[in-house]
C-alpha positions in Angstrom: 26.3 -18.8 -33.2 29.4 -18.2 -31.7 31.3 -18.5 -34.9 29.2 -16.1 -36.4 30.0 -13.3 -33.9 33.4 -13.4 -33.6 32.9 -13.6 -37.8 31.2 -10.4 -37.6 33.4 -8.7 -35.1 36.7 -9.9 -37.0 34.9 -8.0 -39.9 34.3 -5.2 -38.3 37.8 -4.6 -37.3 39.3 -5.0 -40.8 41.9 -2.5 -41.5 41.1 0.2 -43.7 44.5 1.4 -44.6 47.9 0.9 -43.8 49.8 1.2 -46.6 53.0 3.8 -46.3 52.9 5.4 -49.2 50.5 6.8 -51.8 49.7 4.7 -55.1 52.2 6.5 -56.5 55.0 4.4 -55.1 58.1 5.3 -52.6 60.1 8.0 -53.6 62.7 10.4 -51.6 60.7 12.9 -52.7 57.7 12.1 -50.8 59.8 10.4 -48.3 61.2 13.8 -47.5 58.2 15.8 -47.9 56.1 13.4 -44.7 59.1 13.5 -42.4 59.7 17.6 -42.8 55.6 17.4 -42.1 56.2 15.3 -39.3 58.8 17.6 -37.8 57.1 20.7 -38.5 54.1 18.8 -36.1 56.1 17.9 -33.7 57.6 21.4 -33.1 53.5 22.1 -33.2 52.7 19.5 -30.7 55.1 20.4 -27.7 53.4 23.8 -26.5 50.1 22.4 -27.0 51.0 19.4 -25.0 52.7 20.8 -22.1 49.4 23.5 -22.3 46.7 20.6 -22.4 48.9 19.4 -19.3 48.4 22.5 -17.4 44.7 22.7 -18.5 44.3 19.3 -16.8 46.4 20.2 -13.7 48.9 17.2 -14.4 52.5 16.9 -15.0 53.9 19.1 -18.1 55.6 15.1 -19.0 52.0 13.4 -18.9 50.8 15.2 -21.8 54.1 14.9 -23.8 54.0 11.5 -23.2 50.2 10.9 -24.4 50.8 13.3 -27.4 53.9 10.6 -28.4 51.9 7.3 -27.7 48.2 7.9 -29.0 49.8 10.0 -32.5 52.5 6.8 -32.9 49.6 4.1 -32.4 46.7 6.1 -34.1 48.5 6.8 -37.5 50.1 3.2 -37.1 46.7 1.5 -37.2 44.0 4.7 -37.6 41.2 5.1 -40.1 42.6 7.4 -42.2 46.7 8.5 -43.3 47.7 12.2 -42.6 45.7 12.6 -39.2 47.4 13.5 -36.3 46.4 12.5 -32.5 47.7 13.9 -29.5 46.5 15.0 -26.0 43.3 18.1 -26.3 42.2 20.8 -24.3 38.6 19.3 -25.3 39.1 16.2 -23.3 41.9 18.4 -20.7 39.2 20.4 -19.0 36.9 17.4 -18.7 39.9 15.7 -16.4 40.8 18.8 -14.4 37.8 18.2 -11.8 38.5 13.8 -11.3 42.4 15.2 -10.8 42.1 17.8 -8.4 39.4 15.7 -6.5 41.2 12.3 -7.0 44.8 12.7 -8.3 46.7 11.5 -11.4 46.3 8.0 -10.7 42.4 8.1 -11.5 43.3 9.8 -14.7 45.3 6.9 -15.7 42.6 4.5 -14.6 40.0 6.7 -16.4 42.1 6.8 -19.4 42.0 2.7 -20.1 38.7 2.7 -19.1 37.9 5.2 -21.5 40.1 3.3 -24.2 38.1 0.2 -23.9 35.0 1.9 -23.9 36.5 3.4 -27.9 37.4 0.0 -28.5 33.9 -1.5 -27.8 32.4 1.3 -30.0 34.6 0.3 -33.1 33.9 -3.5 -32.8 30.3 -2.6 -32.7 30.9 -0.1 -35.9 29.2 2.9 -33.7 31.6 5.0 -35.5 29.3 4.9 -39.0 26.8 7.1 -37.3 29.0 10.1 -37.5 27.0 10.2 -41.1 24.0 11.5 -39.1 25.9 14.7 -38.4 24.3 17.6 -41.2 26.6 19.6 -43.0 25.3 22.7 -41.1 26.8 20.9 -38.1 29.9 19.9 -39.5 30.1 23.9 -40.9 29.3 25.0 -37.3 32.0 22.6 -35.8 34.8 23.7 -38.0 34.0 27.3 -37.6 33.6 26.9 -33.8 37.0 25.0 -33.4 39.1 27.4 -35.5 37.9 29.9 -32.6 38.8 27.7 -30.3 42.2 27.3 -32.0 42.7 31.0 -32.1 41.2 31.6 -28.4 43.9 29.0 -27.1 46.4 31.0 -28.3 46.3 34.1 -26.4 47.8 32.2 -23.6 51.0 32.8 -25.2 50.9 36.7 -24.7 50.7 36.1 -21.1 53.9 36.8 -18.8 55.5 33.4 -18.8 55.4 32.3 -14.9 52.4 34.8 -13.6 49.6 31.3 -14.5 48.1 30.3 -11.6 46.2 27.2 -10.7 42.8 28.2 -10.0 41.2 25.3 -9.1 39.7 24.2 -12.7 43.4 24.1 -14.4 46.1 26.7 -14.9 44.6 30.0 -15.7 44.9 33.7 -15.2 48.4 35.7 -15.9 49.5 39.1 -16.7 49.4 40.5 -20.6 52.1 40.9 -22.4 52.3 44.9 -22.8 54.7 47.0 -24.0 57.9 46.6 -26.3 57.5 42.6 -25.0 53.8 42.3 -26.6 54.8 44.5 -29.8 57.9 42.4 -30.2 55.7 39.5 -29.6 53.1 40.5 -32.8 56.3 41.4 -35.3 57.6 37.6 -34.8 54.1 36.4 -35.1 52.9 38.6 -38.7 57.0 37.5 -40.0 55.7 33.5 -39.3 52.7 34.2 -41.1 54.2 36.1 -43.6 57.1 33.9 -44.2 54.1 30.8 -44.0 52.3 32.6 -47.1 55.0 33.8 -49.3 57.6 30.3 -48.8 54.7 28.4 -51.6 55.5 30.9 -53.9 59.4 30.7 -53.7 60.0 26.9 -52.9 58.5 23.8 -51.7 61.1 22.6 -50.9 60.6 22.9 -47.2 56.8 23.0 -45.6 56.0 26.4 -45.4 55.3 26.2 -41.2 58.0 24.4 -41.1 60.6 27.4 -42.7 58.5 29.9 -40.7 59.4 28.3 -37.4 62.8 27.9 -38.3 64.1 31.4 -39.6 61.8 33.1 -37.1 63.5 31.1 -34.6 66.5 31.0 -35.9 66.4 35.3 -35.8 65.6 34.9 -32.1 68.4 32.7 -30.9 71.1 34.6 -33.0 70.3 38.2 -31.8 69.0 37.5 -28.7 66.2 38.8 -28.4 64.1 38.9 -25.1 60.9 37.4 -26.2 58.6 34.1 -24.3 60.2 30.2 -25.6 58.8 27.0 -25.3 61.3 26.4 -22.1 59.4 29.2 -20.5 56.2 27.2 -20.2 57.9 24.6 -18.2 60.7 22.0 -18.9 60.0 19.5 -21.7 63.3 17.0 -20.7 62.3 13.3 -19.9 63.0 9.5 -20.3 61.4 7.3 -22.1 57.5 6.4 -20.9 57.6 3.6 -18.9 54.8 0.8 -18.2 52.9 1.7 -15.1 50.3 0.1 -13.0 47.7 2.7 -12.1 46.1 0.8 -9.4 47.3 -1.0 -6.5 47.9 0.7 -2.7 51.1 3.4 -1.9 51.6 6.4 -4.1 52.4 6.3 -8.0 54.0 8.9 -10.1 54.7 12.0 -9.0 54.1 11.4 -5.9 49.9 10.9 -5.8 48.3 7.6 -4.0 47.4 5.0 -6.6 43.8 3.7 -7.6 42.1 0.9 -5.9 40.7 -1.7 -7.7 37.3 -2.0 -6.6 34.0 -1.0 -7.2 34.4 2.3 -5.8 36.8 3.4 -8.0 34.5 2.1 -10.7 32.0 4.7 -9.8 34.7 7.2 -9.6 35.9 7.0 -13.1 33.1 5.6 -15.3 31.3 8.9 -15.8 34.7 10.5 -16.8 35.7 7.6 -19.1 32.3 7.7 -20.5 32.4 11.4 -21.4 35.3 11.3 -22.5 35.1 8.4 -24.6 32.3 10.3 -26.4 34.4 13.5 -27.0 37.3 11.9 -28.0 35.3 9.8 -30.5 33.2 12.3 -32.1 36.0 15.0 -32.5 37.9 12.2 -33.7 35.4 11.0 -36.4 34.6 14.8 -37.4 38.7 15.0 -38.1 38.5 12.5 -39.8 35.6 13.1 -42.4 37.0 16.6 -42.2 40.9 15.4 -43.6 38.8 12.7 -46.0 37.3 15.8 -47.7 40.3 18.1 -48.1 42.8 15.2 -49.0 39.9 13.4 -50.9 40.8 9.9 -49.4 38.2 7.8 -48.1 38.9 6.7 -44.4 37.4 4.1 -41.6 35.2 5.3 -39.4 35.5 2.0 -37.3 39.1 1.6 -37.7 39.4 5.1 -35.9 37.8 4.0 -33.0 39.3 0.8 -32.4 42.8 2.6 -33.2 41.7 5.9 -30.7 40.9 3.1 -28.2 43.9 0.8 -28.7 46.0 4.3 -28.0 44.0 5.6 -25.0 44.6 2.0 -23.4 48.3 1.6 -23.7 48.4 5.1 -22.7 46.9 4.6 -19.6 49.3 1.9 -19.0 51.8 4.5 -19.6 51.7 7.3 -17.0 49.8 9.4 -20.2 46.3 11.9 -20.1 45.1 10.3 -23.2 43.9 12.6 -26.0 42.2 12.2 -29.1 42.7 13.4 -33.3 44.1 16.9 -33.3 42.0 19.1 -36.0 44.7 21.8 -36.0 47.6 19.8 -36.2 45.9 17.4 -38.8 45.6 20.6 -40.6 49.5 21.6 -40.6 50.1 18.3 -42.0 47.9 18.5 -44.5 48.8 22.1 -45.3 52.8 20.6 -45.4 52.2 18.2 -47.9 51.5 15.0 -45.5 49.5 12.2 -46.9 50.9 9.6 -45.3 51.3 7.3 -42.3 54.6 8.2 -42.6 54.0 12.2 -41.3 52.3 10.5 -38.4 54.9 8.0 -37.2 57.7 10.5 -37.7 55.7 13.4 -35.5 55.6 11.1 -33.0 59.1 10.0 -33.4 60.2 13.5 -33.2 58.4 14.6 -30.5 60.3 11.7 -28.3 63.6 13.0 -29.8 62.7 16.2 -28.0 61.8 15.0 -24.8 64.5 12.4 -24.8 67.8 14.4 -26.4 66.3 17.8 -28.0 64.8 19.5 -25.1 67.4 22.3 -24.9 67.2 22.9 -28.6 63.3 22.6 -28.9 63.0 24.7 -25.7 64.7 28.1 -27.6 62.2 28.2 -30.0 60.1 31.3 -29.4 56.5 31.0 -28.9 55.6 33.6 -31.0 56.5 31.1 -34.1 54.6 28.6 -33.1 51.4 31.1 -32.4 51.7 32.2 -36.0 51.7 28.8 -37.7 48.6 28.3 -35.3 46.8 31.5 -36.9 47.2 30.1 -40.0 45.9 27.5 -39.2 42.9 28.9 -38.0 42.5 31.2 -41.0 42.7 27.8 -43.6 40.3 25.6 -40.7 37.2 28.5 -40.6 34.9 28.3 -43.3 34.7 31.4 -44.4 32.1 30.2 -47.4 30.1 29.6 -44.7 29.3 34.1 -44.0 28.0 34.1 -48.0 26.0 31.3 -47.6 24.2 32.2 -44.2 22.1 34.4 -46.2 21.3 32.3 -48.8 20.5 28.6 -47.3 16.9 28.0 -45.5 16.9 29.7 -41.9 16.8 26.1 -40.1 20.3 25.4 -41.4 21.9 29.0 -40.6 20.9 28.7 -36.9 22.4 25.4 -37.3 25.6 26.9 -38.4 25.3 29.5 -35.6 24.4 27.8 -32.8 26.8 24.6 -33.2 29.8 27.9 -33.8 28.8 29.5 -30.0 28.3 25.9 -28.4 31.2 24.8 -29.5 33.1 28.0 -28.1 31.5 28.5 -24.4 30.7 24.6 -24.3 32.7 21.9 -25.9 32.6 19.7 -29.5 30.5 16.8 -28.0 27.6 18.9 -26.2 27.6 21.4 -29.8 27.4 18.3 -31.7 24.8 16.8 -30.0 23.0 19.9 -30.1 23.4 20.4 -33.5 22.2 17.2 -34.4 19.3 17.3 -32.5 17.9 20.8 -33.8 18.8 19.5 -37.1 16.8 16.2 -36.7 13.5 18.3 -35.1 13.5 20.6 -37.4 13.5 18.0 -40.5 10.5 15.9 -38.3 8.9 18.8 -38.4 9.3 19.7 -41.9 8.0 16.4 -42.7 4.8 16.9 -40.3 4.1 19.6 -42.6 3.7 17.5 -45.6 1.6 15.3 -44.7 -1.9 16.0 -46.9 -4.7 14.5 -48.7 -6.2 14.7 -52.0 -10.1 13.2 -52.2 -12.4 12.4 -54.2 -15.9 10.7 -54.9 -16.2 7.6 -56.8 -19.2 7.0 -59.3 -20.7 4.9 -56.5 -20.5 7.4 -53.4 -17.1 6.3 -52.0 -15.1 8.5 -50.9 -11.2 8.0 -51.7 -8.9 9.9 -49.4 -4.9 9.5 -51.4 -2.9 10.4 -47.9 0.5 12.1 -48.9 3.3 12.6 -47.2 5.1 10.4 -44.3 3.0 9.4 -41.5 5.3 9.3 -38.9 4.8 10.7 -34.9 5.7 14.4 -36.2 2.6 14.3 -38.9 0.1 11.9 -36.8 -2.1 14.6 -35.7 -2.3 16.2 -38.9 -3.3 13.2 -40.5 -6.1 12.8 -38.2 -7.3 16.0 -38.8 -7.7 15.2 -42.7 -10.5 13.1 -42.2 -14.0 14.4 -41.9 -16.0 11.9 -40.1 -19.4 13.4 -39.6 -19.8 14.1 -42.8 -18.1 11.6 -45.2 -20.8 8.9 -46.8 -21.2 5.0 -45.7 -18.0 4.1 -47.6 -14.4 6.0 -46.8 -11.4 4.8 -49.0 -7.9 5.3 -47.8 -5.3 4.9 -50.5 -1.7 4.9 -48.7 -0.1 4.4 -52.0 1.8 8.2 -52.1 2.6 7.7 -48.2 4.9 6.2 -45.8 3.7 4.7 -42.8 7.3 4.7 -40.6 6.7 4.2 -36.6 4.2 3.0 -34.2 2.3 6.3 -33.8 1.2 6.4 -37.3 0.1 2.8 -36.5 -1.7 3.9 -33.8 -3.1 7.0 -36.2 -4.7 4.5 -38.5 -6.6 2.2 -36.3 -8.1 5.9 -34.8 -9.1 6.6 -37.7 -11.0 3.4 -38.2 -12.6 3.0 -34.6 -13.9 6.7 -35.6 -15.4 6.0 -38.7 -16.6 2.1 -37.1 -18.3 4.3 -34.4 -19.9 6.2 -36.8 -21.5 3.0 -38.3 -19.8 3.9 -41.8 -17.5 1.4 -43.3 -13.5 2.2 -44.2 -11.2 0.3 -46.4 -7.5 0.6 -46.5 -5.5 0.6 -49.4 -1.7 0.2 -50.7 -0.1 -0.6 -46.7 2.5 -2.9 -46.7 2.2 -6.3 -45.4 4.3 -5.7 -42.2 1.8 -2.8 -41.7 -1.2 -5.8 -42.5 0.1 -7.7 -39.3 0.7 -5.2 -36.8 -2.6 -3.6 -37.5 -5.4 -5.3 -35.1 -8.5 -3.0 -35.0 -8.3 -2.3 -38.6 -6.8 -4.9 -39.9 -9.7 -6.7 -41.4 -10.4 -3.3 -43.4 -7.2 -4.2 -45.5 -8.4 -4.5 -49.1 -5.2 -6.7 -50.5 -3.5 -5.6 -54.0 -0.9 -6.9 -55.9 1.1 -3.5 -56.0 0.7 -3.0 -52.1 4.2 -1.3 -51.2 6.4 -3.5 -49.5 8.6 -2.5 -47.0 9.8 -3.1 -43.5 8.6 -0.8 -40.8 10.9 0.7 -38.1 8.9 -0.3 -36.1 8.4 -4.0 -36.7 11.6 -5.7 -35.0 10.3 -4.1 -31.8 7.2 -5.0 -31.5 8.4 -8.9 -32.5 10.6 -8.9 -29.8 8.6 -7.0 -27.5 10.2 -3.9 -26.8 7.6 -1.7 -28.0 4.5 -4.1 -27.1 2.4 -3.5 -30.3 0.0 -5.4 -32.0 
C-alpha cells in the first residue's frame, strides 16, 4: 500500500521538461537570442518588483529578491520553457493587510506556508483541473489582465517621491503635468515606435530590448529631466541570505520575528491559502496561455510543484513570494525566448543589477520601460474577442465580460472562480432544457416513454413533469436508452416516478439503465426489465454512495 503511494506520487512529480534547448540543437544563435530575452526581462522585472514591494508595504529589496529566486527556480524545474515568475501585484495587495497588522516576518512565514500548500497541490495533480476553465474565461482573463497591465502603469506618470502609504500599500501622488508629462509621452510613443519598426530592420537584437536601450541611451547622453528607475527607490543589495522567519527578537529590517506556535498558524493560514490559490491559478492560466502562443505542450503539475518549491526557499530567503508573470512571459516570448535558458539568465541578470548594476540599471528612464509594457498589453488583449462578442451565444459574451470587469476591480482568482461558475450553471442549465420524451403506444396498450436528454439534478423536475400519471394505462414503459442518468437526484427522480405510478395501482418497467443504476435503485429496482444492450457505465454517483458519503441506496 505504501509502495504504491509513494509510486503514484513519484509519478506525479515527473518532470515535464527540462531540456535547454529546442530540438533543434545548441547554437550561438539561439544561445544569443534567450540571454538578450533574458536581459531585456530583467530590465522589465526591476520596476515591477520594487512596485509589487511598495504595493505590499515591504522593503523595495524583498521584492527584488523574490523576483530573482522564484524566476531562477521556476524556469529551472517549471512546467513549461519561456515562462517567467517573479513577485505580483495580484498576490502584493493580498499581503499588504497581514504586513501592516503583523510585519514582514509573517509574510515570510506566510510565504513557505503557502509554498507547501503549491507543493501539496502538484503531488496531488490539482493543477489538471485548470482544463475546467472555458475559453470565454480564459478570453475574459487575458483581456482583464492586459487592463490590469496598462492600469499599473500609470504609476509611472506620478511625481517620483509624492507616494504615500495609505494604509493598504503605497498609493496616491501628484500627475505628471506639464513639459515633464509631455516629455514623459514622446519617450514612451519613441519605445513603442522603435519596439514596432526594429522587426522590420533587424532581429538582431529583441525589439524591447533596442527600445529600452536607445531610448535610454538618449536620456543619459542629453540629460534630460525625466522620472528613472533610481527614482522609485534604491535597487543596490547583497546577495539573499538564508533566514529564519520565526523564532523571538526582531528579523530583518528591523520587525519582531514569528512565533512558532499555533497562534501564528491562525495568523497566516488564511493568507497562505489565498494566496496559494492566486498564485496557482494565474500561474496555470500563464502557462496554458504561453503553451498556445509558443505551441509547446507544458505540465500543469510540474508548475505547481516548481511554483511551490520557489515560494518555499523564498520564504527561507527574506523574499514576498510571487507567482508566473503574464506580461513578462509575454516580452519573452515576443523577444524570441523559448527556452529555459531566457528564464535562468533574467534571473541571473536581475542579481547582476542588485549586486554590481544598480547605478547603471537605476538611469534607465521609466518612460522606456512603460512603453515596452504598452506593448505588451496591446499583443496580451484579445482583440478578436470585440468581433466575436456579437457573434458567439449570449451565455459566453457575458462570460467574456464579466470575467474582464472582475478581474479589473477584483483579482484573477475571484474572476476565475466566477467565471467558472457562471460558465458551469449556465451549461447545467442548458442541459435541463433538454431533457424530453418521445411516447408511444404499443399494439398491447403499453405505453413506451424514450426519455432524452441527461437526467441529472438541473433536469430532475422536468423529467418528472413528462410523465402523465392519471391518465397513462396499466402498463408504463420507460426506455432510458437515449438518456444519461449522472447523480443521485435523477436516482431519486426515478424511484418517484415509480412510487407514483405503484400508487396508482398501474405497473412500470424500466428499460436500458445501467447496472450500477440496477443496484443503487431500491424502490424501483425490481421494475428493471434486464437486456443485453443495457448501457454500461459508472455513475458519479456510485463511489459515494459505496463508501458512504452520500448515503444512497
Amino acid at each position: 500500500m505504501a509502495r504504491s503511494i509513494f509510486h503514484s506520487f513519484t509519478k506525479n512529480l515527473q518532470v515535464t521538461d527540462l531540456r535547454w534547448m529546442p530540438d533543434d540543437g545548441f547554437s550561438v544563435s539561439r544561445l544569443r537570442i534567450e540571454l538578450l530575452s533574458g536581459l531585456t526581462v530583467a530590465l522589465a522585472l526591476v520596476p515591477e518588483a520594487v512596485a509589487f514591494a511598495f504595493v505590499a508595504g515591504v522593503h523595495p529589496l524583498v521584492g527584488l529578491y523574490a523576483a530573482f529566486l522564484v524566476g531562477l527556480i521556476t524556469a529551472l524545474i517549471g512546467g513549461r520553457p519561456g515562462m517567467i515568475s517573479g513577485a505580483t501585484g495580484a498576490l502584493a495587495v493580498v499581503m499588504v493587510a497581514l504586513v501592516s497588522q503583523h510585519g514582514v516576518e509573517y509574510l515570510f512565514a506566510t510565504v513557505i506556508l503557502m509554498g507547501l500548500l503549491q507543493v501539496f497541490a502538484g503531488v496531488m495533480q490539482w493543477g489538471k483541473f485548470i482544463r475546467l476553465v472555458p475559453h470565454p474565461v480564459m478570453l475574459g482573463f487575458v483581456n482583464g489582465l492586459a487592463i490590469v497591465i496598462f492600469l499599473a502603469q500609470m504609476s509611472q506618470f506620478k511625481v517620483p517621491g509624492t507616494m504615500v502609504d495609505t494604509g493598504h500599500g503605497m498609493g496616491g501622488g501628484e500627475w505628471l503635468s506639464g513639459q515633464p508629462l509631455y516629455l514623459m509621452l514622446a519617450l514612451v510613443a519613441a519605445t513603442m515606435a522603435i519596439i514596432w519598426v526594429m522587426p522590420r530592420v533587424t532581429k538582431l537584437i529583441p525589439a524591447p530590448l533596442a527600445g529600452i536601450g536607445i531610448v535610454a541611451a538618449v536620456v543619459i547622453f542629453t540629460g534630460m529631466d525625466v522620472p528613472r528607475v533610481g527614482d522609485l527607490a534604491s535597487i543596490e543589495g547583497g546577495l539573499p541570505m538564508p533566514h529564519m522567519p520565526f523564532g523571538d527578537g526582531l528579523g530583518l529590517y528591523g520587525t519582531a520575528l514569528a512565533p512558532f506556535n499555533l497562534e501564528t498558524l491562525y495568523i497566516i493560514l488564511p493568507y497562505a491559502v489565498i494566496l496559494a490559490a492566486i498564485g496557482l491559478i494565474e500561474s496555470l492560466l500563464t502557462l496554458n496561455l504561453v503553451g498556445d502562443m509558443t505551441n509547446t505542450r507544458g505540465g500543469a503539475s510540474q508548475e505547481c510543484v516548481a511554483q511551490g518549491v520557489a515560494n518555499t526557499v523564498t520564504g527561507f530567503f527574506g523574499g514576498m513570494g510571487g507567482c508566473a508573470m503574464i506580461g513578462q512571459s509575454m516580452i519573452n516570448v515576443k523577444s524570441g525566448g523559448r527556452t529555459r535558458v531566457a528564464g535562468i539568465a533574467a534571473a541571473i541578470f536581475l542579481l547582476l543589477f542588485i549586486l554590481v548594476g544598480s547605478s547603471v540599471i537605476e538611469q534607465i528612464p521609466l518612460a522606456a520601460l512603460v512603453g515596452v509594457m504598452f506593448m505588451v498589453v496591446i499583443g496580451t488583449f484579445a482583440w478578436n474577442s470585440l468581433t466575436i462578442l456579437r457573434k458567439v451565444p449570449l451565455t459566453d459574451a457575458f462570460v467574456i465580460l464579466l470575467v474582464t470587469v472582475v478581474t479589473v476591480y477584483e483579482d484573477l482568482a475571484v474572476a476565475v472562480v466566477v467565471g467558472v461558475i457562471v460558465s458551469a450553471l449556465a451549461y447545467a442549465w442548458n442541459n435541463a432544457r433538454r431533457i424530453h420524451a418521445k411516447t408511444y403506444v404499443t399494439p398491447e396498450g403499453a405505453k413506451v416513454y424514450q426519455v432524452q436528454g441527461p437526467l441529472f439534478f438541473g433536469s430532475s423536475e422536468g423529467f418528472a413533469e413528462l410523465f402523465d400519471v392519471q391518465n397513462d394505462p396499466s402498463l408504463v414503459i420507460v426506455d432510458f436508452a437515449d438518456s444519461r442518468v449522472v447523480d443521485q437526484s435523477a436516482l431519486q427522480s426515478i424511484e418517484a416516478i415509480a412510487a407514483k405510478y405503484e400508487g396508482a395501482g398501474k405497473r412500470i418497467e424500466l428499460r436500458h439503465l445501467s447496472p450500477d443504476c440496477h443496484r443503487l435503485l431500491t424502490k424501483a429496482g425490481h421494475l428493471m426489465v434486464d437486456s443485453d444492450d443495457d448501457p454500461d457505465y459508472e455513475l458519479a454517483v456510485d463511489y459515494g454512495v459505496r463508501t458512504g458519503i452520500l448515503g444512497g441506496h
